[in-house]
C-alpha positions as CSV (number, residue, x, y, z in Angstrom):
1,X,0.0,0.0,0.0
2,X,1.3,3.3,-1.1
3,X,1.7,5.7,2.6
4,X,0.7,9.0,0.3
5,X,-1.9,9.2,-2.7
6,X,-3.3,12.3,-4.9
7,X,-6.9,13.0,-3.9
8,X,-7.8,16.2,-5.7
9,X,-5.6,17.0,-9.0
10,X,-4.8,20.2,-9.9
11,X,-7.6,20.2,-12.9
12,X,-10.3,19.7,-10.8
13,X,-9.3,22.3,-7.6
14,X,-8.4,24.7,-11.0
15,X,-12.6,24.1,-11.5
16,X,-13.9,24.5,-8.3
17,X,-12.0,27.8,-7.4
18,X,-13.1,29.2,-10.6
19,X,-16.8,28.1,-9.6
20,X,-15.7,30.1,-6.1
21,X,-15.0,33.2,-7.9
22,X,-17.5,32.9,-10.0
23,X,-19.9,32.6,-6.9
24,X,-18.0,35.7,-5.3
25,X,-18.7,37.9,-8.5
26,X,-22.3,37.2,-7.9
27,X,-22.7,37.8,-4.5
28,X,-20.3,40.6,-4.1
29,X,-22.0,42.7,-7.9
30,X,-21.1,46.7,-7.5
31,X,-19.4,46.4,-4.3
32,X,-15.1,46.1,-3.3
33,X,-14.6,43.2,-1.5
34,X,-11.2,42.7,0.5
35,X,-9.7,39.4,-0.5
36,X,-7.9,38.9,3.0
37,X,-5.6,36.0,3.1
38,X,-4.2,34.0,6.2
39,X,-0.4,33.4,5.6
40,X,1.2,31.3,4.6
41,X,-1.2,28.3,3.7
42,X,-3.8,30.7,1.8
43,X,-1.4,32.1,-0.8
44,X,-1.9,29.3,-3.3
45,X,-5.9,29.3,-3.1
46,X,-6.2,33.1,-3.0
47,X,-3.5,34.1,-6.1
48,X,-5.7,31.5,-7.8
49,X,-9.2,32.7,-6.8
50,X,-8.4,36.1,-7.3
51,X,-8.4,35.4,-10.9
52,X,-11.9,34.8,-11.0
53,X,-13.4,38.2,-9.1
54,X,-13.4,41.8,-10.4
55,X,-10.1,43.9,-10.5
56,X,-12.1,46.2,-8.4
57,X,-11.4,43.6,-5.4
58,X,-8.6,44.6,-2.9
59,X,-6.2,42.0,-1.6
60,X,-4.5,42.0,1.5
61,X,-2.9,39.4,3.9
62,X,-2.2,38.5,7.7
63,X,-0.5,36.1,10.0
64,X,-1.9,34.0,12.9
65,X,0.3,32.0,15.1
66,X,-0.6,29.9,17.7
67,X,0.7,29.4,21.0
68,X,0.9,27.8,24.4
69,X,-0.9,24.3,25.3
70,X,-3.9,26.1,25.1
71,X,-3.6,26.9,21.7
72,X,-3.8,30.8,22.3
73,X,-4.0,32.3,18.5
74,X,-2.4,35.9,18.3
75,X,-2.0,38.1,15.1
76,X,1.5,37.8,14.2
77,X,1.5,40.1,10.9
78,X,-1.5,42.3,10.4
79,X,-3.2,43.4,7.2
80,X,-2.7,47.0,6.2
81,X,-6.0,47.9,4.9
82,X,-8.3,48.9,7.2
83,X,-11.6,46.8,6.7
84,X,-13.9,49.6,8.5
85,X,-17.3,49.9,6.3
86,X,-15.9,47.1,3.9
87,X,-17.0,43.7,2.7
88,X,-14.3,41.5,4.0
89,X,-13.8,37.6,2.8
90,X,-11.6,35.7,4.9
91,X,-10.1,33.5,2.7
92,X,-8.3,30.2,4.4
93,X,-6.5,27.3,3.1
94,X,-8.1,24.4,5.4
95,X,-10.5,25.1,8.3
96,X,-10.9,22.2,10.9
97,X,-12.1,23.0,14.5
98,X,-12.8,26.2,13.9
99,X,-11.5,27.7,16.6
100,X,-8.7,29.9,15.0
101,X,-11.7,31.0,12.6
102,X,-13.8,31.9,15.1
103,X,-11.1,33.8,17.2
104,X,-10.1,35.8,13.9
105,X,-13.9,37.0,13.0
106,X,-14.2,37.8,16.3
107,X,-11.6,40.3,16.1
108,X,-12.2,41.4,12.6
109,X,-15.7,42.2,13.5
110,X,-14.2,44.7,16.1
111,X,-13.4,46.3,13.3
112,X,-16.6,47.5,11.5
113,X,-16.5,45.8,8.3
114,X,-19.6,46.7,6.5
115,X,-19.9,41.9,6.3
116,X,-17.4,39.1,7.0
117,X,-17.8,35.9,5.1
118,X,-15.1,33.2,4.5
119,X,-13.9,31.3,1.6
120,X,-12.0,28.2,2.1
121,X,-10.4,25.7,0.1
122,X,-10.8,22.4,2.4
123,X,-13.2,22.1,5.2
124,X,-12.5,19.3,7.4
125,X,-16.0,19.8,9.1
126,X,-15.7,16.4,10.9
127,X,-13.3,18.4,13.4
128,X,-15.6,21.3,13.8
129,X,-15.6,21.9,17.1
130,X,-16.9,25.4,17.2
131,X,-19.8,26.3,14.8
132,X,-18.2,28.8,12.3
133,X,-19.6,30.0,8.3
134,X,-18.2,29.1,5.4
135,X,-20.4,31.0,2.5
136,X,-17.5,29.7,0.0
137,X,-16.2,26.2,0.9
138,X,-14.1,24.5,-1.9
139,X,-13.7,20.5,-0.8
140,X,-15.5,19.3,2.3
141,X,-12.4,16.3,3.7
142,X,-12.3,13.6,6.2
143,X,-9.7,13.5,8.9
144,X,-6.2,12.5,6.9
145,X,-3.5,14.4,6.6
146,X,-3.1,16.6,3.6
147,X,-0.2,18.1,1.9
148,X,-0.1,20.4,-1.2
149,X,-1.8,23.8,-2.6
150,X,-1.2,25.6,0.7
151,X,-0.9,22.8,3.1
152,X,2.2,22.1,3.9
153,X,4.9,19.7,5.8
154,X,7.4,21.6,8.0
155,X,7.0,24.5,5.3
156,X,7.2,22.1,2.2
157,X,5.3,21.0,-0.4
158,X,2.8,24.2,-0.1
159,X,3.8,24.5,-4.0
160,X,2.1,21.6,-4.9
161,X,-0.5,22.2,-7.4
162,X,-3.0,19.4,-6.4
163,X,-4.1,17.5,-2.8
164,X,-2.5,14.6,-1.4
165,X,-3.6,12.4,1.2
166,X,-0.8,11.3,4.0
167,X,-2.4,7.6,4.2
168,X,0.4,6.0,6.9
169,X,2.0,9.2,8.7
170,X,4.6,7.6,10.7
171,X,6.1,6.2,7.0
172,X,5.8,9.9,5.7
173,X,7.8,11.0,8.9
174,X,10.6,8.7,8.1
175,X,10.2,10.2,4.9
176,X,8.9,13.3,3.9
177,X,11.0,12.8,0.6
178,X,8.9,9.9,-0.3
179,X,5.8,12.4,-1.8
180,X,8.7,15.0,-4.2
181,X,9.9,11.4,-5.6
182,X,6.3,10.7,-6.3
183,X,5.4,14.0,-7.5
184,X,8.4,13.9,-10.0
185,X,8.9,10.6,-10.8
186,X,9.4,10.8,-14.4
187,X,10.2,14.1,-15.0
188,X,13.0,16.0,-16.4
């Protein structure tokens, strides 16, 4: 049994984000949304998506970090653009418990955007521990492991262009190689 296996190709994440922005376009007709992305993982999935919304649309970015055994999320790098009377879309590589998600809107609705919505690529809603809204969700996931288009491995493979499952972990651990030899195996 191979430990790692492609579970989304690049084709078919290429059609749903376009089907994301698409919906975006719609719901967001005559107004200026703020793309804002969470670094690092988003920057794949919101490069892409902004592709398929209005140049009118601003983009921006910030950083979370977590820390302590509690899990304590604090804004590491914030956005620049203030979102005060604007239309804000979070937009998020993966979203599992939704705690960090729920922290962030919390504090993003301190500031007076005008509506906060969320657009993610993966929802991994059988982790949901805290009831959060995703109006754009790209792939709803079970519980593996994923690497690629965002999600990454002690900061690699984010470059990826499609989703791969981690099927045995501890064999990935022993190596992380094992998926880039799969990848390329036959190119160059």
């Amino acid at each position: 049994m191979r430990s790692l296996v492609e579970v989304v190709d690049a084709a078919t994440i290429a059609r749903r984000v376009a089907e994301l922005g698409a919906a975006i376009t719609a719901d967001y007709q005559d107004k200026e949304p703020v793309l804002l992305g969470i670094l690092n993982g988003a920057v794949p999935f919101l490069a892409d998506l902004s592709r398929h919304v209005p140049p009118e649309a601003e983009i921006d970015f910030l950083s979370l970090t977590r820390f302590g055994e509690e899990g304590r999320v604090n804004i590491s790098v914030d956005s620049a653009t203030s979102i005060a009377g604007r239309h804000v879309i979070v937009v998020e590589d993966i979203v599992d418990t939704g705690l960090t998600l729920s922290y962030l809107h919390g504090l993003l609705a301190t500031r007076r955007p005008a509506s906060l919505a969320t657009a993610t690529l993966i929802d991994k809603v059988t982790r949901r521990i805290v009831d959060v809204d995703l109006r754009y969700r790209g792939f709803e996931v079970g519980d593996e492991f994923l690497l690629g288009y965002g999600l990454d491995w002690n900061g690699r493979y984010r470059n990826l262009p499609s989703l791969w499952a981690v099927l045995d972990l501890a064999t990935f651990q022993d190596d992380p190689d094992s998926l880039a030899r799969q990848v390329f195996a036959g190119a160059g």
